[in-house]
N, C-alpha and C positions, 0 to 999 in steps of 0.2 A: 800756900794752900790751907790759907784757916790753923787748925789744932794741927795739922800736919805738919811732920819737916818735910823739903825737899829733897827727892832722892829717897823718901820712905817705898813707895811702890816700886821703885828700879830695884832696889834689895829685896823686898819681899818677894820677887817674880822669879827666884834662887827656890823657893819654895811649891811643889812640886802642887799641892791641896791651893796654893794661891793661884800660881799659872792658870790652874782649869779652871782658879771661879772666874779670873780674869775676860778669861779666854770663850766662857760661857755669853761675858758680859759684851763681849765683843759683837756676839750673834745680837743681842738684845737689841744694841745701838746701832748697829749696820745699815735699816733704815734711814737713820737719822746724818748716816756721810760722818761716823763718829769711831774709831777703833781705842775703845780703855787701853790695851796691850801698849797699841802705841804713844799714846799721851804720857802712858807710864815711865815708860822708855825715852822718851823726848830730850834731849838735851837744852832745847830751847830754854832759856830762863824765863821768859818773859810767855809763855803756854802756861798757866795759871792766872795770869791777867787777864782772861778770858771768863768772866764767871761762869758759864754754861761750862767751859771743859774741866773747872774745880768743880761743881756741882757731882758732874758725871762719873769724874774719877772720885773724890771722896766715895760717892756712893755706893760704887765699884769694890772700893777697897774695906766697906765697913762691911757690906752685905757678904763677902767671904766666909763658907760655913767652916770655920774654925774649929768647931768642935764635931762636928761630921765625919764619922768615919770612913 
């Protein structure tokens, strides 16, 4: 996944302020027949090979308001 390691958004979804952006991000893609939550989760190795679904989910996972309280 690019600058990402694998398995960074599976751990990050332990994080309560991550889940909901996630999970926001989910409603966003839903048109598109796309759920971040679960790409995140994915076990598959080979779901990054996909550019459109590392597109999405980096996206996903940078646009988290981090500092938001």
């Amino acid at each position: 996944m690019g600058t990402q390691w694998r398995g960074m958004g599976l751990s990050l979804m332990r994080l309560s302020r991550f889940r909901d952006s996630i999970l926001r991000s989910d409603e966003a893609v839903k048109p598109l027949g796309l759920q971040v939550s679960q790409l995140l989760l994915s076990t598959d190795e080979a779901i990054f090979d996909d550019m459109v679904i590392s597109f999405v989910s980096l996206t996903a996972i940078q646009v988290c308001p981090w500092g938001l309280g």
